[in-house]
DSSP file (Angstrom, degrees, kcal/mol; ACC not computed):
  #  RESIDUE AA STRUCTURE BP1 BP2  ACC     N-H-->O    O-->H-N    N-H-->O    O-->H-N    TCO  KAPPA ALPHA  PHI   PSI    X-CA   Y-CA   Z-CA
    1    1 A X              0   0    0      0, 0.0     2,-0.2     0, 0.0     9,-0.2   0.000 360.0 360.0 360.0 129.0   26.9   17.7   42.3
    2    2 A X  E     -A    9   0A   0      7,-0.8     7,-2.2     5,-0.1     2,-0.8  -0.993 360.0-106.1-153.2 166.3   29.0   18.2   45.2
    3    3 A X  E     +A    8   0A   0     -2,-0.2     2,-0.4     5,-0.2     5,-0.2  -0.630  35.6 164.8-105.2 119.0   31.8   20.3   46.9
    4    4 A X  E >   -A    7   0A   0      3,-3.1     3,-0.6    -2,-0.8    -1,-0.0  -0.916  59.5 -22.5-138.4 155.1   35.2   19.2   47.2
    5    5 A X  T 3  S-     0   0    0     -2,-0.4    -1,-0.2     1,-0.2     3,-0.0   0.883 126.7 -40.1  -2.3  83.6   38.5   21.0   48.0
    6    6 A X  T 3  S+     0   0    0     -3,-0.1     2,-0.4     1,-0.1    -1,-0.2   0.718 123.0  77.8  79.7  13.7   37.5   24.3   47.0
    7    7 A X  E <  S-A    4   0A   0     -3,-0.6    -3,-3.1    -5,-0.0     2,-0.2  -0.924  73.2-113.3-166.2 135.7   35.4   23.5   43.7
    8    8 A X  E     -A    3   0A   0     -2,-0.4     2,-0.5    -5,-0.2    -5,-0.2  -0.523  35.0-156.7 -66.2 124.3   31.6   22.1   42.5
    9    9 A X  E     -A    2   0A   0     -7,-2.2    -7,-0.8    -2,-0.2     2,-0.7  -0.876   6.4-150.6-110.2 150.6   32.1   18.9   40.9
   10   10 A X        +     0   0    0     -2,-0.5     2,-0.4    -9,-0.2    -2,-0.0  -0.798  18.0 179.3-121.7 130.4   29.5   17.6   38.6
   11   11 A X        -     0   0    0     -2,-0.7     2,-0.1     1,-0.0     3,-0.0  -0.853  29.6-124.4-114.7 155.0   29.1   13.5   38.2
   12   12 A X        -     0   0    0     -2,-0.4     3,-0.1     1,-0.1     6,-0.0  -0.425  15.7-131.1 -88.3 176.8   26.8   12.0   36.2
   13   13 A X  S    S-     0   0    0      1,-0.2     2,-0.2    -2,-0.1    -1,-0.1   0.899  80.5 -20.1 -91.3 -34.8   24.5    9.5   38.1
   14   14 A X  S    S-     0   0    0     -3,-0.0     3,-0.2     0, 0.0    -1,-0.2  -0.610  90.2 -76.2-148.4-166.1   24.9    6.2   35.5
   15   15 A X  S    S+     0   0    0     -2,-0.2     3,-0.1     1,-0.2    -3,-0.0   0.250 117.6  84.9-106.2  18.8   26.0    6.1   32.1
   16   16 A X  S    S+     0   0    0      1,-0.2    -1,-0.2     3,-0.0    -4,-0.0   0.743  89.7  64.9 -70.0 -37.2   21.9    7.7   30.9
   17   17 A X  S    S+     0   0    0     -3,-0.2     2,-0.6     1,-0.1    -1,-0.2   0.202  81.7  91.4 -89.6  33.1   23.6   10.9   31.7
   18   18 A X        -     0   0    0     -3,-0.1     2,-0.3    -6,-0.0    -1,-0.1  -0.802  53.7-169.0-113.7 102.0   26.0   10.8   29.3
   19   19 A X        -     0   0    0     -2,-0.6     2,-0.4     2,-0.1     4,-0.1  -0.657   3.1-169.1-102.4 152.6   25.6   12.4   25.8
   20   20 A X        +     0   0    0     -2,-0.3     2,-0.1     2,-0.2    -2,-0.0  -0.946  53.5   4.9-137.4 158.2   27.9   11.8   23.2
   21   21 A X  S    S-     0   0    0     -2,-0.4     2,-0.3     2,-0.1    -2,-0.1  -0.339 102.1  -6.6  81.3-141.2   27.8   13.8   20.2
   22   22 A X        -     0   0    0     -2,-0.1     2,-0.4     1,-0.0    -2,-0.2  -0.685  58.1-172.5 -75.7 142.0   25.8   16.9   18.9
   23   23 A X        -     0   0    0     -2,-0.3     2,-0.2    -4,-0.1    -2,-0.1  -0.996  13.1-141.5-133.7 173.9   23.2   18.1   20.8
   24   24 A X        -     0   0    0     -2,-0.4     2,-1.1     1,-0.0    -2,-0.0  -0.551  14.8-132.1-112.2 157.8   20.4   20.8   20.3
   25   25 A X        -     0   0    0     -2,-0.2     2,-0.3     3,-0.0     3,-0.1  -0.799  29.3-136.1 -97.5 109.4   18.9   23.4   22.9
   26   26 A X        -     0   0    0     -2,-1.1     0, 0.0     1,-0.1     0, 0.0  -0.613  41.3 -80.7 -61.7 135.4   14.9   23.1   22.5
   27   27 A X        -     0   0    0     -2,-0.3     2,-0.3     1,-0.1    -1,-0.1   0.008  45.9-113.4 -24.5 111.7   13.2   26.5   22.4
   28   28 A X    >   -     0   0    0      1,-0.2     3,-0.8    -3,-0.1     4,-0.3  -0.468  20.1-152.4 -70.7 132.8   12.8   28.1   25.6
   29   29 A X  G >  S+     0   0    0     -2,-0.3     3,-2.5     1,-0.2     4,-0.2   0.918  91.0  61.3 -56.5 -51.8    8.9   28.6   26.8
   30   30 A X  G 3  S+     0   0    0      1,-0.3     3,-0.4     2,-0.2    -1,-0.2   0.517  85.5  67.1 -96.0  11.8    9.6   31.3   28.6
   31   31 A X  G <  S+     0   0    0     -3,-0.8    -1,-0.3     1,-0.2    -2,-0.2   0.523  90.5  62.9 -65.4 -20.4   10.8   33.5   26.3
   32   32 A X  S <  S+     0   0    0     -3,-2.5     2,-0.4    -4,-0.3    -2,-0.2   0.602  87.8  87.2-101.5   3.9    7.6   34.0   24.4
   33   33 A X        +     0   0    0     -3,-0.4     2,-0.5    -4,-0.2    19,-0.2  -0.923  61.8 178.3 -71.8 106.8    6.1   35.5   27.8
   34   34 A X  E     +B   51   0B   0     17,-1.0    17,-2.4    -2,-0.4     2,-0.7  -0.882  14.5 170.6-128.6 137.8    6.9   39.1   27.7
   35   35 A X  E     +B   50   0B   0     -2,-0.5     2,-0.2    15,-0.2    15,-0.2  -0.965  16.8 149.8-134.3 126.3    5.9   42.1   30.5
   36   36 A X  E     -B   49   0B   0     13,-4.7    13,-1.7    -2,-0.7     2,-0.3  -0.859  32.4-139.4-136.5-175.6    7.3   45.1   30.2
   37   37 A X  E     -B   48   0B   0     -2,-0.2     2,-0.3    11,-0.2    11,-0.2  -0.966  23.8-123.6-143.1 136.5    6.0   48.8   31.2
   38   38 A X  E    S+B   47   0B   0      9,-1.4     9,-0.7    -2,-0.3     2,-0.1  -0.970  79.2  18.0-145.8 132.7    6.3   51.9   29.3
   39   39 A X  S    S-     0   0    0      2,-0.3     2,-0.4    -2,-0.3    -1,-0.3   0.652  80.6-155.3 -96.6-177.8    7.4   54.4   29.8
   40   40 A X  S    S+     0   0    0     -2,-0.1     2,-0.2     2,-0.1    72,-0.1  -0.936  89.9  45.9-141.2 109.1    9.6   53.8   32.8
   41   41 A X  S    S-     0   0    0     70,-0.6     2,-0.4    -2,-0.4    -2,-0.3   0.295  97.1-163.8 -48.3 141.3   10.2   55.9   34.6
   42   42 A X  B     -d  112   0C   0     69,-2.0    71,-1.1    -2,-0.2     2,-0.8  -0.987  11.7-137.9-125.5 131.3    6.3   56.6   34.3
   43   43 A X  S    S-     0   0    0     -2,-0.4     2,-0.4     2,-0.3    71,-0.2  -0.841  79.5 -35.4-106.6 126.0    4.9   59.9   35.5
   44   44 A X  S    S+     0   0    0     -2,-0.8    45,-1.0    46,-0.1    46,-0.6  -0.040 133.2  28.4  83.7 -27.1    1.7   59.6   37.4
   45   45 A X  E     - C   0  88B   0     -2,-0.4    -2,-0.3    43,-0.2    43,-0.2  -0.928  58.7-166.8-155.6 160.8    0.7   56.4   34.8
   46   46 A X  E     - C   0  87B   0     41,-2.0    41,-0.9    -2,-0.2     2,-0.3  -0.442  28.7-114.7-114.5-179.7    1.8   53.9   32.7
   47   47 A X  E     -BC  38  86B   0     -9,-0.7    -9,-1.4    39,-0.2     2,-0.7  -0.990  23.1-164.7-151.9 119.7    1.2   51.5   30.3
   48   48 A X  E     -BC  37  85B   0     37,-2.3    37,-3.4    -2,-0.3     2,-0.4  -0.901  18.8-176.5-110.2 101.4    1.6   47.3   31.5
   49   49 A X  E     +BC  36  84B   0    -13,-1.7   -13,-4.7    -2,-0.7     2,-0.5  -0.954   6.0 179.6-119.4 154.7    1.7   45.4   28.1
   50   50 A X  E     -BC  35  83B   0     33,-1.0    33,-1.3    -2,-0.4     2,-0.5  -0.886  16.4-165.1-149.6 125.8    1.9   41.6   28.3
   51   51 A X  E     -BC  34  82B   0    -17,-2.4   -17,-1.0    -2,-0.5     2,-0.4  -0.969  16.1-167.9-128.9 128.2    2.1   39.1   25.2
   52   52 A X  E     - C   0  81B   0     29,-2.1    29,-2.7    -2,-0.5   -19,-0.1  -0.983  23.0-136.5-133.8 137.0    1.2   35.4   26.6
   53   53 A X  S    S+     0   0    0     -2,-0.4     2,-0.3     1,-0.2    27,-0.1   0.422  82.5  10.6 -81.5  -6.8    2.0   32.4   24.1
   54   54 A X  S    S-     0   0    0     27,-0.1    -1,-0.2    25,-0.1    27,-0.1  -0.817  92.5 -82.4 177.1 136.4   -1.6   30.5   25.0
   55   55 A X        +     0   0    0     -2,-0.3     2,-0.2    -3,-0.1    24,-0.2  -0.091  59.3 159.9 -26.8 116.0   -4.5   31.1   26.6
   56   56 A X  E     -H   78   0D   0     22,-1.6    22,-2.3    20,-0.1     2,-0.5  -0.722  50.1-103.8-134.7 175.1   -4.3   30.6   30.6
   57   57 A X  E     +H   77   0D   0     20,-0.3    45,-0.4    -2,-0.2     2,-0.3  -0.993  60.0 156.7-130.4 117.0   -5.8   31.3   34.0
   58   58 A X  E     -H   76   0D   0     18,-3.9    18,-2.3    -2,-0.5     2,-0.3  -0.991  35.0-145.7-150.9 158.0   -3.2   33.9   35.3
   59   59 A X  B     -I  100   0E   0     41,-3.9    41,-1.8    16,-0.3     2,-0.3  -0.676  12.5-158.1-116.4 169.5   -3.2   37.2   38.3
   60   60 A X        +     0   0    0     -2,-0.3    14,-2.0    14,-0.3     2,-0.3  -0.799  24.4 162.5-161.7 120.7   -1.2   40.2   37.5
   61   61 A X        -     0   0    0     -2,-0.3    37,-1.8    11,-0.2     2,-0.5  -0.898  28.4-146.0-127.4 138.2   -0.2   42.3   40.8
   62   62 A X  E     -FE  71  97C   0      9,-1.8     9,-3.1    -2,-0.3     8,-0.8  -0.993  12.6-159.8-147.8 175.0    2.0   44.6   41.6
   63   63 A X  E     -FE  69  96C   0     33,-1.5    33,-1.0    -2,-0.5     6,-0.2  -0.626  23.3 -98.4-138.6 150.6    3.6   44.9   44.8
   64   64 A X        -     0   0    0      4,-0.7    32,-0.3    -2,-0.2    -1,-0.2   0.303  38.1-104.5   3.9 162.1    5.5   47.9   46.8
   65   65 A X  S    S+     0   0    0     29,-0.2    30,-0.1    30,-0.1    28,-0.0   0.575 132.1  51.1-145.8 -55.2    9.1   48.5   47.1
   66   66 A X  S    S-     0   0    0     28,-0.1     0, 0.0     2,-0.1     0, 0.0   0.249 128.3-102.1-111.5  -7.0    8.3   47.0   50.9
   67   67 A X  S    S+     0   0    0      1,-0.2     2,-0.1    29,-0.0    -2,-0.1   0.584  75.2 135.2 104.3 -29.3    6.4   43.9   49.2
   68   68 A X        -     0   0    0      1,-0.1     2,-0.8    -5,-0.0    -4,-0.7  -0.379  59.3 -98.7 -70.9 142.7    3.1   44.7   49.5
   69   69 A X  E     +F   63   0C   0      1,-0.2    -6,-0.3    -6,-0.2     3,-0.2  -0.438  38.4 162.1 -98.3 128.3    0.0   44.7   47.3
   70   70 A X  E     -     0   0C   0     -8,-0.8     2,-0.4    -2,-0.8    -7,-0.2   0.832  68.6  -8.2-100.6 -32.5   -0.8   47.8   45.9
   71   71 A X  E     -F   62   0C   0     -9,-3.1    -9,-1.8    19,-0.0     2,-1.5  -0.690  47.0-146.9-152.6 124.5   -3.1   46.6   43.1
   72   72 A X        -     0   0    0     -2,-0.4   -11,-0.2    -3,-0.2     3,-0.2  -0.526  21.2-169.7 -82.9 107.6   -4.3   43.3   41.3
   73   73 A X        -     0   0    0     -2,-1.5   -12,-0.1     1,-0.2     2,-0.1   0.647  65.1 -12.0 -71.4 -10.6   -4.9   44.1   37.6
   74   74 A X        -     0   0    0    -14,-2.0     2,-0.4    11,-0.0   -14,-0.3  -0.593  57.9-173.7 169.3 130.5   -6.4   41.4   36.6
   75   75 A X        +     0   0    0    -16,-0.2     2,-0.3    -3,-0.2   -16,-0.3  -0.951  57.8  40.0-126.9 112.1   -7.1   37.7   38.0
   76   76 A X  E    S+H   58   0D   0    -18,-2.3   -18,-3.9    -2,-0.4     2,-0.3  -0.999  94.1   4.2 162.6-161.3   -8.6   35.2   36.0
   77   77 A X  E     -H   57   0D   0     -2,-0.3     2,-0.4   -20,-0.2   -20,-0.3  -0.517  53.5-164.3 -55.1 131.2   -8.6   33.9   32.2
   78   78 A X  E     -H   56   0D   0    -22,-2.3   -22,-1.6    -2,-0.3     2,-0.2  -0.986  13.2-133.8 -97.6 117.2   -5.9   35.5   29.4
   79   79 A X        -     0   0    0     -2,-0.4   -27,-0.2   -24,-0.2   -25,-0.1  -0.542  33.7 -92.4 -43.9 134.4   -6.2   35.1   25.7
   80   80 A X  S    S+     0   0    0     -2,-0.2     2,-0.3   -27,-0.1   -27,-0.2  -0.461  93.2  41.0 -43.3 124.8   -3.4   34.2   23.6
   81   81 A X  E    S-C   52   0B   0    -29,-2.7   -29,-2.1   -27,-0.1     2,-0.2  -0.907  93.9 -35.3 146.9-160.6   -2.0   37.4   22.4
   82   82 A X  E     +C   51   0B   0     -2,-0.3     2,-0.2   -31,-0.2   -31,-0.2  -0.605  50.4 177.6 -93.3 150.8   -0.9   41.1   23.6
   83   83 A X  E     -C   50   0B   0    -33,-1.3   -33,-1.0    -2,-0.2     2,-0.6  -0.689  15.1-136.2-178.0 121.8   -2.8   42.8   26.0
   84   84 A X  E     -C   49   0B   0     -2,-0.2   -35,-0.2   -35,-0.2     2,-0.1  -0.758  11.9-171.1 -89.7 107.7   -2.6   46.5   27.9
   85   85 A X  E     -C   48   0B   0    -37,-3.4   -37,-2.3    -2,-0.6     2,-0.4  -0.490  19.4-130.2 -94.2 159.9   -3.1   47.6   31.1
   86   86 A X  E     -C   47   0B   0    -39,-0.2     2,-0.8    -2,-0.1   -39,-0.2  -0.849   7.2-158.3-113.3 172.0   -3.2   50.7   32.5
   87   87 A X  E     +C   46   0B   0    -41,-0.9   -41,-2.0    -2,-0.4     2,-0.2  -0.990  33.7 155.5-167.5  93.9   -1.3   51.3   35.2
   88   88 A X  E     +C   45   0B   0     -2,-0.8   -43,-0.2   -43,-0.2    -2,-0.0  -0.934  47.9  25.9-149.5 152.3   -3.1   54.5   37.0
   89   89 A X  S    S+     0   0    0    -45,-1.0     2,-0.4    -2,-0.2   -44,-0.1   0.769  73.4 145.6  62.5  26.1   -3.5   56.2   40.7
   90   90 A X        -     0   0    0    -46,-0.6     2,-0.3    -3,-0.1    -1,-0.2  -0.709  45.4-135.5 -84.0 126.8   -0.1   54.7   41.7
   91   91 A X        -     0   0    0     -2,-0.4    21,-0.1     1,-0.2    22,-0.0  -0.817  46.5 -70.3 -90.0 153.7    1.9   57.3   44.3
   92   92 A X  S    S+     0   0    0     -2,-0.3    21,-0.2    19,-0.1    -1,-0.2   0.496  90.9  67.2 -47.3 163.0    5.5   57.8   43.6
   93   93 A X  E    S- G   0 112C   0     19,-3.4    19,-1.4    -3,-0.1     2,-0.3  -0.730  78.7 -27.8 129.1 178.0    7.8   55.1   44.2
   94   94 A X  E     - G   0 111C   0     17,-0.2     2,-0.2    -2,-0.2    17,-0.2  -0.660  48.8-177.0 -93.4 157.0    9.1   51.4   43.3
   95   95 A X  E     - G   0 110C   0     15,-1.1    15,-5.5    -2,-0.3     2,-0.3  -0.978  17.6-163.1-163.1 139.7    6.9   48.9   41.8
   96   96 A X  E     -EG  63 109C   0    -33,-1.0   -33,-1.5   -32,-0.3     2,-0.5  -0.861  14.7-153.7-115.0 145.4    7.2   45.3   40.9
   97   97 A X  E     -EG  62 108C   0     11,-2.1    11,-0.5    -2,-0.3   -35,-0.2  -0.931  10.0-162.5-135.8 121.5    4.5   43.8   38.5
   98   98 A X        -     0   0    0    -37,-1.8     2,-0.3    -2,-0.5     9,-0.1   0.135  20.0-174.6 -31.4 157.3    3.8   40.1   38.5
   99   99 A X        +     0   0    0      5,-0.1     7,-2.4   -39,-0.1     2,-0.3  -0.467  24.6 175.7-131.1 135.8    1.9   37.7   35.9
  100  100 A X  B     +I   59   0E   0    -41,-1.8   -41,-3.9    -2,-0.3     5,-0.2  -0.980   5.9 159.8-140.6 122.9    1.9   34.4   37.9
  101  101 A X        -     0   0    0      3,-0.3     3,-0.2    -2,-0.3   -43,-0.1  -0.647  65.7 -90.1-140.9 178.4   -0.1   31.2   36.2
  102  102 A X  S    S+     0   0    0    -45,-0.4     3,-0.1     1,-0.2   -44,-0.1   0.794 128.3  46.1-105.0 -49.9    0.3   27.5   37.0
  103  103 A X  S    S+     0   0    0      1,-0.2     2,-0.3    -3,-0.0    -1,-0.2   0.438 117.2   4.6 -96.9  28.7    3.1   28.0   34.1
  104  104 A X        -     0   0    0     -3,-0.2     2,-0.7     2,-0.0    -3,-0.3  -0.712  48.8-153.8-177.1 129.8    5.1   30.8   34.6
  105  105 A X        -     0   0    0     -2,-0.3     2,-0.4    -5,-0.2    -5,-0.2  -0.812  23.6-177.4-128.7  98.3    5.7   33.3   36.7
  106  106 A X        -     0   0    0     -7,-2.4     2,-0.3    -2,-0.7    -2,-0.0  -0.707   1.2-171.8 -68.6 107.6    7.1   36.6   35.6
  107  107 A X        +     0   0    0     -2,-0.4     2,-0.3    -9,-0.1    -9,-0.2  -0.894  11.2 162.6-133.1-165.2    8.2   39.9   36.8
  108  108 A X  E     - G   0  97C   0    -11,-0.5   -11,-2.1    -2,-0.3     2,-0.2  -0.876  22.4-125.3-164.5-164.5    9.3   43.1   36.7
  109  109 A X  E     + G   0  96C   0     -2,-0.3   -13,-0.3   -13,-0.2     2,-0.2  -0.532  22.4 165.0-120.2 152.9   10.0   46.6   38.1
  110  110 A X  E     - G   0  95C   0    -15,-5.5   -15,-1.1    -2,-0.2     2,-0.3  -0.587  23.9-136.9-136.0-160.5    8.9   50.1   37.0
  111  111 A X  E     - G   0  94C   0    -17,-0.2   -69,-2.0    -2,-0.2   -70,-0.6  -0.711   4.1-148.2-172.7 126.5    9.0   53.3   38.9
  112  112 A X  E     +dG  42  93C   0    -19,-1.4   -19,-3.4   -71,-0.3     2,-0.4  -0.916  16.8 179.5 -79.8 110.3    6.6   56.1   39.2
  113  113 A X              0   0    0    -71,-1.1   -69,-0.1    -2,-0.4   -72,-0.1  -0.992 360.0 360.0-128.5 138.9    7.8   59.3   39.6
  114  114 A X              0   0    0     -2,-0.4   -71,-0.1   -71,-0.2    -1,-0.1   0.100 360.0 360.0-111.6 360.0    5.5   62.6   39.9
């Protein structure tokens, strides 16, 4: 890929990068990871639930507004499955929550309001 008068062009490298016909999208992996928090806005707590497609060694943080970390909820082996955190003793504010393993790394944001 490179930029020439005013537009990204994209070349293939040899003629491997060339596909001719139908082709198919394979499933994305990282769709079958899902973290959400409920509910959100959350007053005073929350509820962190997390569905991971196979069993891993994974942290779950969450971080500050400013970035910081305000708690690790859990560092270590996951089972395959759903699983619920609670999400307590947080002071008002914005909040990002993590899940970081070796394949995927996830986030999103909630907000505590009192």
């Amino acid at each position: 890929m490179f930029f020439s008068f005013g537009n990204y062009k994209l070349v293939p490298r040899n003629n491997n990068d060339i596909v001719l016909g139908a082709t198919s999208v394979l499933n994305d992996s990282h769709e079958q990871y899902d973290v959400s928090v409920y509910p959100n806005p959350a007053n005073q707590s929350g509820t962190l639930s997390i569905t991971v497609p196979q069993s891993m060694n994974a942290s779950i943080q969450v971080f500050s507004s400013l970035g910081t970390l305000a708690s690790t909820i859990h560092n270590g082996f996951i089972s395959e499955g759903n699983h619920n955190f609670l999400l307590h003793n947080l002071p008002s504010g914005l909040y990002t929550v993590r899940l970081h393993s070796e394949l995927i790394s996830k986030t999103v944001s909630f907000i505590i309001a009192q």
